[in-house]
Residue frames as a rotation matrix with the C-alpha (Angstrom) as fourth column:
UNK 1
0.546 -0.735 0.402 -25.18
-0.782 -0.276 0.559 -5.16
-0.300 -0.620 -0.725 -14.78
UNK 2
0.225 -0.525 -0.821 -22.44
-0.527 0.643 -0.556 -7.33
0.820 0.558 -0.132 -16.10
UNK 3
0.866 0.166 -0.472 -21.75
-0.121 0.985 0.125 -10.45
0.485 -0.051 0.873 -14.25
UNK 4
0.130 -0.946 0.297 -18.29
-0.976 -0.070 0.206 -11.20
-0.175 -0.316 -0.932 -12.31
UNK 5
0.598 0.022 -0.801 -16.99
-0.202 0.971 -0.124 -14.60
0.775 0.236 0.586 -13.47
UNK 6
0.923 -0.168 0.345 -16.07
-0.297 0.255 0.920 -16.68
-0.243 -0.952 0.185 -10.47
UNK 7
0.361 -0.707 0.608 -12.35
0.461 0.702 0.543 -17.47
-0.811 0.084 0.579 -10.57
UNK 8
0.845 -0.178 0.505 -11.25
0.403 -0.408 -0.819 -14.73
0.352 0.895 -0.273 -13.50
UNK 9
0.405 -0.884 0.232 -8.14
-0.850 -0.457 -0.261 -13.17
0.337 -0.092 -0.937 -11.92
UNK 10
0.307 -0.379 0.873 -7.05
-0.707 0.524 0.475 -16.43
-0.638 -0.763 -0.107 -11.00
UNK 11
0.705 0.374 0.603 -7.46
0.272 0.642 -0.717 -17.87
-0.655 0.669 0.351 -14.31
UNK 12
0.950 -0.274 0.147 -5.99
-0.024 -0.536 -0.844 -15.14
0.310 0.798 -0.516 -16.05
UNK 13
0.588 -0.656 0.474 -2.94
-0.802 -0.548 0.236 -15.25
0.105 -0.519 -0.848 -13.52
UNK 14
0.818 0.077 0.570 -2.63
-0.213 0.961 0.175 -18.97
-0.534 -0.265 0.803 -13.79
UNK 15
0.101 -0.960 0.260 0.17
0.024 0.264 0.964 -19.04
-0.995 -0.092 0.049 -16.48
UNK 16
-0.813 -0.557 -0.170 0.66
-0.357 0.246 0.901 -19.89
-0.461 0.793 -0.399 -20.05
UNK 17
0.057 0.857 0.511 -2.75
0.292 0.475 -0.830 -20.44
-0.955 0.197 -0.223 -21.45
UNK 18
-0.132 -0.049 0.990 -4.31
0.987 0.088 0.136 -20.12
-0.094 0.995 0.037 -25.24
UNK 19
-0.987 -0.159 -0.015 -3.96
0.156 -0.979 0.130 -16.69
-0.035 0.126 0.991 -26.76
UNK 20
-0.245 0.936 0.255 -7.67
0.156 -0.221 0.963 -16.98
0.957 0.276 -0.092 -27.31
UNK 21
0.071 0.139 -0.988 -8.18
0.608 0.779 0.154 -17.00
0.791 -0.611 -0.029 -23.64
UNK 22
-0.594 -0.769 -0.238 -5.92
0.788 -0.615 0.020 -14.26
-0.161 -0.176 0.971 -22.96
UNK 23
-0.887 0.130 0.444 -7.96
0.330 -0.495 0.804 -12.25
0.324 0.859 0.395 -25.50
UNK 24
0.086 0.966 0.243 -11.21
0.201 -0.255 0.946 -12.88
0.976 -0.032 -0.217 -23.62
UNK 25
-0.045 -0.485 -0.873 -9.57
0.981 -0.187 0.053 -12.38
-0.189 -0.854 0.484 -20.17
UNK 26
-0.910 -0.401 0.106 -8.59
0.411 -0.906 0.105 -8.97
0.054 0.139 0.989 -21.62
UNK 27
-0.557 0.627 0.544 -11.93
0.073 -0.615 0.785 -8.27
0.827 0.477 0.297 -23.18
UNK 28
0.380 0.738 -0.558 -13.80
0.700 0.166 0.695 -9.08
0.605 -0.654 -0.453 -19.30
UNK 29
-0.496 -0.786 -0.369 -10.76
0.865 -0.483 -0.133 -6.48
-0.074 -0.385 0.920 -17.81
UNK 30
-0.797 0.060 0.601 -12.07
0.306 -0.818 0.487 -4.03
0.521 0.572 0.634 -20.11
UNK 31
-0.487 0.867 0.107 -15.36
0.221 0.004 0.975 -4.58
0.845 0.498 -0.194 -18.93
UNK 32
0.465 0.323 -0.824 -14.99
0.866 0.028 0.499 -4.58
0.184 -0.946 -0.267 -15.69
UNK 33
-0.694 -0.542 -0.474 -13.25
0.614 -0.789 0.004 -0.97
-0.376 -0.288 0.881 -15.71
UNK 34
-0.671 0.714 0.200 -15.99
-0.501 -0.636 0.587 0.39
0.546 0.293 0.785 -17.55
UNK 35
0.241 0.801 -0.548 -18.46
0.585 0.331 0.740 -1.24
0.774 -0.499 -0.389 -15.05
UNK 36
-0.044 -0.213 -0.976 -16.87
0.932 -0.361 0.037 0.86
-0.361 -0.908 0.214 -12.45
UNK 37
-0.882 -0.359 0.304 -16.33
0.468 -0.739 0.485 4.03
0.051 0.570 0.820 -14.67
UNK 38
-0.543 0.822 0.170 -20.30
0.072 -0.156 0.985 3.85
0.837 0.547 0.025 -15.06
UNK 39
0.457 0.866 -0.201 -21.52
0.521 -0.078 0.850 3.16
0.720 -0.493 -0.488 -11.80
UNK 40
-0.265 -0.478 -0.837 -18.94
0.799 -0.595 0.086 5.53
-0.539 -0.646 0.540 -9.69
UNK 41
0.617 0.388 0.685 -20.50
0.561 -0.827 -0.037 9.15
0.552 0.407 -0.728 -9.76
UNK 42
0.319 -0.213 -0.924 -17.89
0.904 -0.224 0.363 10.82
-0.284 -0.951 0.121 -7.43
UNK 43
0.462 0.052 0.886 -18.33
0.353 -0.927 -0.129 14.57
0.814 0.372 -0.446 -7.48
UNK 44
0.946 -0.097 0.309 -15.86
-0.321 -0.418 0.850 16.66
0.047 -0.903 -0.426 -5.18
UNK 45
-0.006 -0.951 -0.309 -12.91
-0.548 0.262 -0.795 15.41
0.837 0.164 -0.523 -3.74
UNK 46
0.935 0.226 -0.273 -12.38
-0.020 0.802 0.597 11.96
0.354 -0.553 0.754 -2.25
UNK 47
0.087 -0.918 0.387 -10.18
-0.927 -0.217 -0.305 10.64
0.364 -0.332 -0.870 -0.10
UNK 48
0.234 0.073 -0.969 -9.13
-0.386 0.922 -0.024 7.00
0.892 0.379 0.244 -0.32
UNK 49
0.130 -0.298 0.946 -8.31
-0.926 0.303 0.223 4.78
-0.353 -0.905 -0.237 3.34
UNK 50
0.663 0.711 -0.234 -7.04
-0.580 0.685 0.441 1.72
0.474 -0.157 0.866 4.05
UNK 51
-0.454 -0.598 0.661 -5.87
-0.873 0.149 -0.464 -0.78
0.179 -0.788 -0.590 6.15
UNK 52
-0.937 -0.345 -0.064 -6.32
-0.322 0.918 -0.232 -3.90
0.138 -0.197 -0.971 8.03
UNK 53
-0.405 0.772 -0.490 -9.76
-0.191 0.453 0.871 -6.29
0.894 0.446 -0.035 7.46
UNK 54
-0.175 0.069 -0.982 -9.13
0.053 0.997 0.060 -7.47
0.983 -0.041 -0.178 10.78
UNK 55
-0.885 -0.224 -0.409 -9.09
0.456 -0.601 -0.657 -4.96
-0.099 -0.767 0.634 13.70
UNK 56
-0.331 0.914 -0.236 -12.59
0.756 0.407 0.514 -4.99
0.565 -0.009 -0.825 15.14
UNK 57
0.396 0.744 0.539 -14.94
0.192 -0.641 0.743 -2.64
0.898 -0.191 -0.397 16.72
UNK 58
0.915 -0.353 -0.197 -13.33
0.196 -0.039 0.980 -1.45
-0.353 -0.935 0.033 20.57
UNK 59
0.574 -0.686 0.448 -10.10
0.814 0.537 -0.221 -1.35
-0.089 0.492 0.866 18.89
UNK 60
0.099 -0.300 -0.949 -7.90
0.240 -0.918 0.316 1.55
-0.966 -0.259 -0.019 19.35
UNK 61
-0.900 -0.324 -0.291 -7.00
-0.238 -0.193 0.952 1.67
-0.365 0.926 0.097 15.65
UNK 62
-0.350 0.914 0.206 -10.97
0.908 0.276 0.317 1.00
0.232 0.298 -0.926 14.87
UNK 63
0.742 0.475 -0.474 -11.94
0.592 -0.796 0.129 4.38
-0.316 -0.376 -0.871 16.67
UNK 64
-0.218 -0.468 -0.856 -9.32
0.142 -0.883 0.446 6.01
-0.966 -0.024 0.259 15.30
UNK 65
-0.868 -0.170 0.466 -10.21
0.432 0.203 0.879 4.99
-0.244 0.964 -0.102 11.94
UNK 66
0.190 0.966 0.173 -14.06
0.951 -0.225 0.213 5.42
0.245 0.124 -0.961 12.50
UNK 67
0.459 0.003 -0.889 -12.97
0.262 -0.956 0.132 9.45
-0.849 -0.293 -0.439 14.23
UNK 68
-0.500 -0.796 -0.341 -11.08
0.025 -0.407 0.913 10.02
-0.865 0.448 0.223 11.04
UNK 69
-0.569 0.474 0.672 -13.80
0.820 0.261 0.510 9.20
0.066 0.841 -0.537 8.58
UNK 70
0.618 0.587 -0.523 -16.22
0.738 -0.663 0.128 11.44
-0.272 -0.465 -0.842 10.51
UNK 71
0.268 -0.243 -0.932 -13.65
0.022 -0.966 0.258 14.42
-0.963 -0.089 -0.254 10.50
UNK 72
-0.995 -0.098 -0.005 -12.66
0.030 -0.355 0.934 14.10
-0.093 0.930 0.356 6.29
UNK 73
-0.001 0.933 0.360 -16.70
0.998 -0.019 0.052 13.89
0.055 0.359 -0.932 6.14
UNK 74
0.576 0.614 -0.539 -17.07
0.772 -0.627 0.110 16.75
-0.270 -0.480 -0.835 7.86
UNK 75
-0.133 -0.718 -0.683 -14.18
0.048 -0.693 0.719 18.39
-0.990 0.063 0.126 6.24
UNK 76
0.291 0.486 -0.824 -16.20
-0.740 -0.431 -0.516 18.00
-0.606 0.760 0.234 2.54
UNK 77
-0.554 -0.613 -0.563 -14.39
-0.826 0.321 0.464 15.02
-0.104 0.722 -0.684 1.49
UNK 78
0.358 0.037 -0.933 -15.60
-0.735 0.627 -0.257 12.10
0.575 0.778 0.252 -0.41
UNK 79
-0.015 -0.463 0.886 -14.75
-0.736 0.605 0.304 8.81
-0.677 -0.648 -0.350 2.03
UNK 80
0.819 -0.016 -0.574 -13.58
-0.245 0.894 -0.375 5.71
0.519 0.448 0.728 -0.11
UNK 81
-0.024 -0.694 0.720 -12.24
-0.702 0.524 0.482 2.46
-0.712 -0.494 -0.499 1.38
UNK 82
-0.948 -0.001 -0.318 -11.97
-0.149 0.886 0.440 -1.41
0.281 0.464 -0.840 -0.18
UNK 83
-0.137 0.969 -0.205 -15.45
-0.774 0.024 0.632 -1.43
0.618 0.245 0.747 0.92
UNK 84
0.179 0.165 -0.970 -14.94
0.337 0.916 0.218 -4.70
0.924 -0.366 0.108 3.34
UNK 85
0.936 0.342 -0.078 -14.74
0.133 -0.140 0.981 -4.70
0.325 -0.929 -0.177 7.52
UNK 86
0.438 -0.601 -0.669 -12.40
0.899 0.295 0.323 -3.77
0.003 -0.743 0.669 9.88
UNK 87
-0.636 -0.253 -0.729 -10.48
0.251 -0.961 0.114 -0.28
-0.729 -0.111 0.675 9.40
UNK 88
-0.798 0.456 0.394 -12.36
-0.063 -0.713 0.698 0.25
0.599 0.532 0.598 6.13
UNK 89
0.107 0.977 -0.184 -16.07
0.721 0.052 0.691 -0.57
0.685 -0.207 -0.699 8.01
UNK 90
-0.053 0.073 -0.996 -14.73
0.850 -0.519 -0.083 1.93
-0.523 -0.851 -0.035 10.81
UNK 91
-0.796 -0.585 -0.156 -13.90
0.416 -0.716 0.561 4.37
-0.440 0.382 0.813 8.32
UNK 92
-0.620 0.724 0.303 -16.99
0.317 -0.122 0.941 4.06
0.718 0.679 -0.154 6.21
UNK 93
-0.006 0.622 -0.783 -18.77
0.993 0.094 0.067 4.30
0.115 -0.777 -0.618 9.74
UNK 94
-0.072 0.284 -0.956 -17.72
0.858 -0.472 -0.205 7.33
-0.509 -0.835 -0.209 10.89
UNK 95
-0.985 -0.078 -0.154 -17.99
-0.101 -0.464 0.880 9.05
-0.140 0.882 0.449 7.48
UNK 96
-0.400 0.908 0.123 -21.81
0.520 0.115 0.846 7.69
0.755 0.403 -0.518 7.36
UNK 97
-0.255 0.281 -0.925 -22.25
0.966 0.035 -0.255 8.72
-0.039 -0.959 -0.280 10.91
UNK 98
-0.245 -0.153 -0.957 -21.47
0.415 -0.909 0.039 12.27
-0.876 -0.387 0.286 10.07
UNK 99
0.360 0.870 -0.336 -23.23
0.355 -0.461 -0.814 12.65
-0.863 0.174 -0.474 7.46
UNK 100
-0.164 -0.248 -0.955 -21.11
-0.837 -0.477 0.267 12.58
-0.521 0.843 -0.129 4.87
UNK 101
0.774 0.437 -0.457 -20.75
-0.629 0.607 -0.485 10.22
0.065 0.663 0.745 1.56
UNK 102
-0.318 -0.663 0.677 -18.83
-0.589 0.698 0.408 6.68
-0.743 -0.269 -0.613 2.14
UNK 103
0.579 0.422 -0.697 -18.28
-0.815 0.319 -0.484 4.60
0.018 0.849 0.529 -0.69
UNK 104
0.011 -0.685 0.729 -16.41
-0.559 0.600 0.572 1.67
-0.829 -0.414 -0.376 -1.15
UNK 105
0.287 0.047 -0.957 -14.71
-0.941 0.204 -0.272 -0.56
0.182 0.978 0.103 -3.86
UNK 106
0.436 -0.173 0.883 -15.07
-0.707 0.542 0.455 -4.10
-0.557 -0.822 0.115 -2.85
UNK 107
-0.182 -0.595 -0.783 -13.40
-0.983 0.111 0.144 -6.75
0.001 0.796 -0.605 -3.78
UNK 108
0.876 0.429 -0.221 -14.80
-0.376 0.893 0.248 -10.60
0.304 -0.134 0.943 -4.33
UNK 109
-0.758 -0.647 -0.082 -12.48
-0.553 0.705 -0.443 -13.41
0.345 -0.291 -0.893 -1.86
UNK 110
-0.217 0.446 -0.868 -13.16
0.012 0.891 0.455 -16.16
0.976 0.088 -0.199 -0.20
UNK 111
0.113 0.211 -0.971 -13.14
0.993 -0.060 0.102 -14.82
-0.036 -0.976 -0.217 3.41
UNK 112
-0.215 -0.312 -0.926 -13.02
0.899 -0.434 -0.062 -11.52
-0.382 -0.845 0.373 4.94
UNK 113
-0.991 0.072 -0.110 -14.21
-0.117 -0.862 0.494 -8.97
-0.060 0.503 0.862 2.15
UNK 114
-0.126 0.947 0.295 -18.08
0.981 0.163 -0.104 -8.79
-0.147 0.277 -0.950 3.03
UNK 115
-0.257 0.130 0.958 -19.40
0.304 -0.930 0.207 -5.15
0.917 0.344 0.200 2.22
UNK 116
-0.762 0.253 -0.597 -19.56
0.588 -0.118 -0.800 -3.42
-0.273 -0.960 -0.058 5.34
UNK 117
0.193 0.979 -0.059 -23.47
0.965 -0.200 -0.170 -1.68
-0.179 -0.025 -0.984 6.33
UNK 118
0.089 -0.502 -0.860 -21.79
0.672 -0.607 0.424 1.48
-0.735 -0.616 0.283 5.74
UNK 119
-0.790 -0.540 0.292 -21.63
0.391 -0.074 0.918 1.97
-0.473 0.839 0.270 2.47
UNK 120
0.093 0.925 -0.368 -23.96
-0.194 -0.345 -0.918 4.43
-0.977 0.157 0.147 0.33
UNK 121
0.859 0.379 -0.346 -22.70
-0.466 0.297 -0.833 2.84
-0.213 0.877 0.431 -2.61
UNK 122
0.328 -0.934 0.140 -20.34
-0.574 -0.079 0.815 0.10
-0.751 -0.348 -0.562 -3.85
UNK 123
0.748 0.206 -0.631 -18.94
-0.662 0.298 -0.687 -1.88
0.047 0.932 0.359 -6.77
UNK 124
0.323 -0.673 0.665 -17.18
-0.243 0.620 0.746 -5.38
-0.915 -0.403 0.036 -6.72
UNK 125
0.408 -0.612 -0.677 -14.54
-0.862 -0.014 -0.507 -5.97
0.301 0.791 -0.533 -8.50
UNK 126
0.990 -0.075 -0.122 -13.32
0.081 0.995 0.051 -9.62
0.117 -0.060 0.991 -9.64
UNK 127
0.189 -0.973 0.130 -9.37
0.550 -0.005 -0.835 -7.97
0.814 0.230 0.534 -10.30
UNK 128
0.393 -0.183 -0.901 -7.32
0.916 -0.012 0.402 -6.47
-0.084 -0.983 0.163 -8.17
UNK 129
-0.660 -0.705 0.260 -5.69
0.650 -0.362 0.668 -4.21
-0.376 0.610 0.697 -10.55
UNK 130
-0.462 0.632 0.622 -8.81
0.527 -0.369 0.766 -3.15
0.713 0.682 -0.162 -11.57
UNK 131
0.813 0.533 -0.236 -10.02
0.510 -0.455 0.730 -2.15
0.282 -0.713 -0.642 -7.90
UNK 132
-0.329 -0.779 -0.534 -6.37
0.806 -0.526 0.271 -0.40
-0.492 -0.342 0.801 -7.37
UNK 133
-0.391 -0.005 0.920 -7.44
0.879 -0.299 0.372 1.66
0.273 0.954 0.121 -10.55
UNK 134
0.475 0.817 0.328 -10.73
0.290 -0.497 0.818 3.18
0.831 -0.294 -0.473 -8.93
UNK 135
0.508 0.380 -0.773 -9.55
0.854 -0.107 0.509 3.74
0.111 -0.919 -0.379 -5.77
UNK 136
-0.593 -0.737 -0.324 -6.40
0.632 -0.675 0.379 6.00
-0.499 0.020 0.867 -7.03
UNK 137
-0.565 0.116 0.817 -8.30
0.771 -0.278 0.573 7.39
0.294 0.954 0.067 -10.03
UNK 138
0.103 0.662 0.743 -10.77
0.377 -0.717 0.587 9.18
0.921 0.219 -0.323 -8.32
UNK 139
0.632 -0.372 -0.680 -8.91
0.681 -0.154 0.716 10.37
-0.371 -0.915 0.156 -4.76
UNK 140
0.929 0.150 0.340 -6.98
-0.002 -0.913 0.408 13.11
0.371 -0.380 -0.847 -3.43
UNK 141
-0.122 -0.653 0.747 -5.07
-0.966 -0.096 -0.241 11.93
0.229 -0.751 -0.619 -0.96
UNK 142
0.167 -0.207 -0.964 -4.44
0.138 0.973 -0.185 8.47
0.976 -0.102 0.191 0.35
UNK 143
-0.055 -0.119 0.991 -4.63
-0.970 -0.228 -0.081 7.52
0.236 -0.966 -0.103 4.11
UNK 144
-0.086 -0.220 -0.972 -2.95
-0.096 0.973 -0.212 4.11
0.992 0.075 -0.105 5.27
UNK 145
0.395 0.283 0.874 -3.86
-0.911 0.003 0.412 2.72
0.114 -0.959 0.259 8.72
UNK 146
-0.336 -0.850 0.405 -1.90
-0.866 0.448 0.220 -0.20
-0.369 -0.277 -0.887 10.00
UNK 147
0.598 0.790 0.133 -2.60
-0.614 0.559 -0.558 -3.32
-0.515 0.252 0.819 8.11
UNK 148
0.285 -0.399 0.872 -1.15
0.270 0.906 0.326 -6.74
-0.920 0.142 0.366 6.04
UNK 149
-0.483 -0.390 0.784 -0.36
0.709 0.352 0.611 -7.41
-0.514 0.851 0.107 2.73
UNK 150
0.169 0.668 0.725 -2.99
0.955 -0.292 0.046 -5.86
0.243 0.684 -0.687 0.76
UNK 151
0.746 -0.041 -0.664 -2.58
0.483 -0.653 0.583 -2.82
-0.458 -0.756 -0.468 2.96
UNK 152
0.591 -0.438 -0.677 0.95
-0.288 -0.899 0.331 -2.17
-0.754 -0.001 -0.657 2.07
UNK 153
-0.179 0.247 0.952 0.65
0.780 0.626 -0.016 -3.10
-0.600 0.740 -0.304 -1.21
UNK 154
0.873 0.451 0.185 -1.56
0.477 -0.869 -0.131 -0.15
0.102 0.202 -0.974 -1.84
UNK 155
0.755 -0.518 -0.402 1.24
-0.224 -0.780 0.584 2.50
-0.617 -0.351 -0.705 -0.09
UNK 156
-0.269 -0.945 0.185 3.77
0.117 0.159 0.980 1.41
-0.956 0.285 0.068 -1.95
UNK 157
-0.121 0.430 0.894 1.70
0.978 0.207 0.033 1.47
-0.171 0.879 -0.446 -5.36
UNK 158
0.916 0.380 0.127 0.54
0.387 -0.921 -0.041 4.81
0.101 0.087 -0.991 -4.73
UNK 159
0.327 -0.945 0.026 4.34
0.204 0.098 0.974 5.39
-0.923 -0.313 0.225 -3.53
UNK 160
-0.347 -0.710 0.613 5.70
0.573 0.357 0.738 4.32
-0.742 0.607 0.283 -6.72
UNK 161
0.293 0.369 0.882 3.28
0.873 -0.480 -0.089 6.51
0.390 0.796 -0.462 -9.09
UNK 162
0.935 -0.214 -0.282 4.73
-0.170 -0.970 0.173 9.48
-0.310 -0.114 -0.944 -7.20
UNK 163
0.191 -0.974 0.121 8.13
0.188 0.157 0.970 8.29
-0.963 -0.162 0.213 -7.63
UNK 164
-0.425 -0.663 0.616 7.88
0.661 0.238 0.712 7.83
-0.618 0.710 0.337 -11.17
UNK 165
-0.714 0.166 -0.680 5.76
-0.159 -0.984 -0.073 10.56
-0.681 0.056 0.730 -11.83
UNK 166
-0.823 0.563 -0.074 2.71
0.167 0.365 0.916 9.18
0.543 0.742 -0.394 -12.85
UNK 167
0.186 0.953 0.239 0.85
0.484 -0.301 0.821 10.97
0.855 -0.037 -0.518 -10.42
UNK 168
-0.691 -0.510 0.513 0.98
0.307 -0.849 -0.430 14.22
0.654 -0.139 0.743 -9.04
UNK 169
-0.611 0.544 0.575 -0.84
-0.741 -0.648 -0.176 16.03
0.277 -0.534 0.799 -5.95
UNK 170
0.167 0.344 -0.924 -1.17
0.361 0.851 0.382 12.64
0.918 -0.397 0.018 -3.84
UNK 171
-0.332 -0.590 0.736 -0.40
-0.897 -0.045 -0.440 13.35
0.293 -0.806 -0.515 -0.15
UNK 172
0.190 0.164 -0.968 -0.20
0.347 0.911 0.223 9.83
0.918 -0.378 0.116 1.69
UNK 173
0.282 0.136 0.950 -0.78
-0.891 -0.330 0.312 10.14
0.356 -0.934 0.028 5.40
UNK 174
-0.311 0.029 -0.950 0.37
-0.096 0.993 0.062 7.19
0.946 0.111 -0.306 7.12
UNK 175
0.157 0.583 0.797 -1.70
-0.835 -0.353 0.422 6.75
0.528 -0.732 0.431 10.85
UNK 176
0.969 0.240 -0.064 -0.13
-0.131 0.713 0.689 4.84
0.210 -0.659 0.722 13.53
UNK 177
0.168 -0.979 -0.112 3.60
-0.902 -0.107 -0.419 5.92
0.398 0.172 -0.901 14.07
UNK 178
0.302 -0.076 0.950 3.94
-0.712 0.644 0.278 2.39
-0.633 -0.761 0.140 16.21
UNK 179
0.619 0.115 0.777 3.35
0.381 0.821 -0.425 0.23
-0.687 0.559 0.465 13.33
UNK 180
0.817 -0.279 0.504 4.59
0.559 0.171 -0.811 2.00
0.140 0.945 0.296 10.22
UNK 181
0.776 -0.626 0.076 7.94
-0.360 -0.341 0.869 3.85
-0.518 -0.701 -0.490 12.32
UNK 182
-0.076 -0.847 0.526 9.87
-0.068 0.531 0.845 0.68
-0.995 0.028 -0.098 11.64
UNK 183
0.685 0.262 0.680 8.96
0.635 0.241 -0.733 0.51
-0.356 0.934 -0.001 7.89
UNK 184
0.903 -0.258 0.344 10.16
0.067 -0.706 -0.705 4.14
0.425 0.659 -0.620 7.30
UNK 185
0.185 -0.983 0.016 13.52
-0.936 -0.172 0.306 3.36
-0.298 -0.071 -0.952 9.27
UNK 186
0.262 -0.173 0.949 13.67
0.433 0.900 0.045 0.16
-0.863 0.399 0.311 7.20
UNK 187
0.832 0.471 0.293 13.35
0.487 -0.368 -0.792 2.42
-0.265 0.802 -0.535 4.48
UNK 188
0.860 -0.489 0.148 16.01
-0.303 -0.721 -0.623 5.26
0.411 0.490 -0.768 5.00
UNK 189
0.277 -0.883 0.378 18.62
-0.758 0.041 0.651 2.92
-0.590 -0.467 -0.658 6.76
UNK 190
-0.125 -0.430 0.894 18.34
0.425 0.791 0.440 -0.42
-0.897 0.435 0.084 4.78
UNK 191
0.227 0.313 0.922 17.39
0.879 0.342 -0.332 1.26
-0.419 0.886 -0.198 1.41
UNK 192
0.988 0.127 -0.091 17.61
0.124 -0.992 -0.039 5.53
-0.096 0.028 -0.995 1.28
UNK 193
0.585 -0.783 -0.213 21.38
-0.409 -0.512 0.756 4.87
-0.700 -0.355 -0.619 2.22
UNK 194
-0.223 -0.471 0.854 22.42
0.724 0.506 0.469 2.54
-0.652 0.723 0.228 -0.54
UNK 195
-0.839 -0.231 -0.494 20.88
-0.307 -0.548 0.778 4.95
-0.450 0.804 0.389 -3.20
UNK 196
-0.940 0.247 0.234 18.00
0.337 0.583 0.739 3.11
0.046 0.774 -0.632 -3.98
UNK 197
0.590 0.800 0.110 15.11
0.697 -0.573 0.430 5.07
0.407 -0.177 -0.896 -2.86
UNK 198
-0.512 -0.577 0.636 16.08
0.336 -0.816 -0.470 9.12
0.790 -0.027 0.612 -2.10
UNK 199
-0.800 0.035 -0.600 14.90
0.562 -0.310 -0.767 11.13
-0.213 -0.950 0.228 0.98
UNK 200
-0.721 0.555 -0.415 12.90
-0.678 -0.690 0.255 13.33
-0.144 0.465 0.873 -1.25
UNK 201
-0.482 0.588 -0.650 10.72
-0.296 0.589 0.752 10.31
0.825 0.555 -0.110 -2.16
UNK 202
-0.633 0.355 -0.688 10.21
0.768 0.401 -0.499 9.03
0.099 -0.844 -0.526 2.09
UNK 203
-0.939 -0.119 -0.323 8.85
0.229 -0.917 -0.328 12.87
-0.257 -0.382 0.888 2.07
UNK 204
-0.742 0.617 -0.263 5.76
-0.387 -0.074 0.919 12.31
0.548 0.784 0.293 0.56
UNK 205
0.422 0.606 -0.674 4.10
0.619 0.350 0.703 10.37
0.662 -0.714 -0.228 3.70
UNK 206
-0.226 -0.142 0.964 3.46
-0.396 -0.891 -0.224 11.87
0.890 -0.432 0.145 6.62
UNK 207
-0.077 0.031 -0.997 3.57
0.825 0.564 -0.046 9.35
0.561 -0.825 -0.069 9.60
UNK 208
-0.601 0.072 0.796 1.55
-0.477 -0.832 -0.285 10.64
0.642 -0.550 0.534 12.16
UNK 209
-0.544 0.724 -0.424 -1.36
0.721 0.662 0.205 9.65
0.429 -0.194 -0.882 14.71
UNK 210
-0.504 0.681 -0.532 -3.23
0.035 -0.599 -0.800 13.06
-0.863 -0.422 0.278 15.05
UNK 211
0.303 0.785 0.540 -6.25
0.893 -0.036 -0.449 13.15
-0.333 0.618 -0.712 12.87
UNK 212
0.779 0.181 -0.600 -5.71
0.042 -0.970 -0.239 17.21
-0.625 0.161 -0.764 12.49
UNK 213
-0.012 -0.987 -0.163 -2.17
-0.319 -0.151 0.936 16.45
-0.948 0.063 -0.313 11.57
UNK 214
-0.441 0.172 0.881 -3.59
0.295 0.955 -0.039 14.51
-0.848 0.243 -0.472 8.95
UNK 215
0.509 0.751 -0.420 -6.22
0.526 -0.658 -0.539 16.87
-0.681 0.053 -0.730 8.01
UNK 216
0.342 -0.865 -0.368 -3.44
-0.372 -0.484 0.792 19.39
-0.863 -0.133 -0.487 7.47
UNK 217
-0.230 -0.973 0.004 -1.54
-0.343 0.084 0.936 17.57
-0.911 0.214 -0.353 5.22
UNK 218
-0.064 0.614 0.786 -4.40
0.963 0.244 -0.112 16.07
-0.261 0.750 -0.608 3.02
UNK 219
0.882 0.471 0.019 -5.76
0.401 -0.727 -0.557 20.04
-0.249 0.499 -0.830 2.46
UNK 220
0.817 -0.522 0.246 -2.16
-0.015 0.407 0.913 20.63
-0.577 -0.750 0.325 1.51
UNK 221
-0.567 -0.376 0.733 -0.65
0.248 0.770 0.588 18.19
-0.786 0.515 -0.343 -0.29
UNK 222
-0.397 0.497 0.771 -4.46
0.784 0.620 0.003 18.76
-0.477 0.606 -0.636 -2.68
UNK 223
0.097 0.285 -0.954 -4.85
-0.191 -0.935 -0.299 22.17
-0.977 0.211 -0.036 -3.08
């Protein structure tokens, strides 16, 4: 198994360095995408989650996350989060619970990304870029649950590869009209009406907080 070097996406992100550097930066990139290529077997169709690290067990948005893993298990799908605690550990939960497969593509920090116990298999990744890769590459459908930076990051990434047509037969679910409401009327009042993002593009998420509705829109969207 190849090695993560402590401190490589930080290094590589750091600024102006020697082209040699660069060169071997690249060549660990490489290596770490084919470390994931090799040990991800995912047969079927998956279905990517995620959301906030930080929103613990009792948590209304924790049980909804863990009741939503369970029902894409049980609906044949592949379950794949970031692989670390909070919404993804509910997710991965209620996807192991039921008996389906829960994977997870973690990612190495300094706080808050341990692997949750959930997981029947996972691979850490030192980049970030490189764990965005996996998590689109082999998914379906995409399912955001309220959540920080990293969170909506993702949506918007995945977002933008529909937009620009670099990837086709995504549905994005978004779960938790409370939280992500104001986004999408941030969206089509400060941005949709200038011209800079179209109506046809907001149409791609589905902002909801029934699971079924969800469901629905994932078998869908992936046919």
């Amino acid at each position: 198994m190849i090695e993560l070097i402590e401190g490589a996406e930080a290094a590589f992100l750091a600024g102006r360095r020697r082209k040699q550097a660069d060169v071997e930066s690249a060549v660990g990139i490489f290596l770490e995408l084919l470390r994931g290529f090799e040990l991800f077997d995912v047969e079927g169709p998956c279905v990517t989650v995620f959301g906030s690290a930080r929103i613990g067990p009792g948590e209304a948005a924790y049980e909804k996350a863990r009741t939503l893993g369970a029902r894409l298990a049980q609906e044949g799908y592949t379950v794949m989060t970031g692989g670390g605690p909070g919404l993804m550990e509910a997710t991965n939960r209620g996807a192991h619970e039921a008996g389906g497969r829960s994977i997870g593509c973690n990612i190495a920090l300094p706080k808050e990304q341990v692997p949750n116990p959930y997981l029947d298999e996972f691979v850490e990744f030192e980049h970030f870029f490189v764990r965005k890769v996996m998590l689109i590459k082999y998914s379906t459908a995409f399912v955001v649950m309220p959540g920080g930076f990293g969170t909506l990051d993702e949506a918007f990434e995945v977002a933008t590869l529909i937009q620009t047509g670099k990837l086709d037969k995504f549905p994005i679910v978004a779960m938790g009209t409370a939280f992500w409401e104001p986004i999408r009327n941030f969206l089509q009042g400060g941005v949709s009406e200038q011209g800079l993002i179209s109506n046809e593009d907001l149409d791609v998420v589905k902002l909801t907080d029934e699971i079924g509705e969800a469901i629905d829109w994932i078998r869908a969207g992936s046919a």
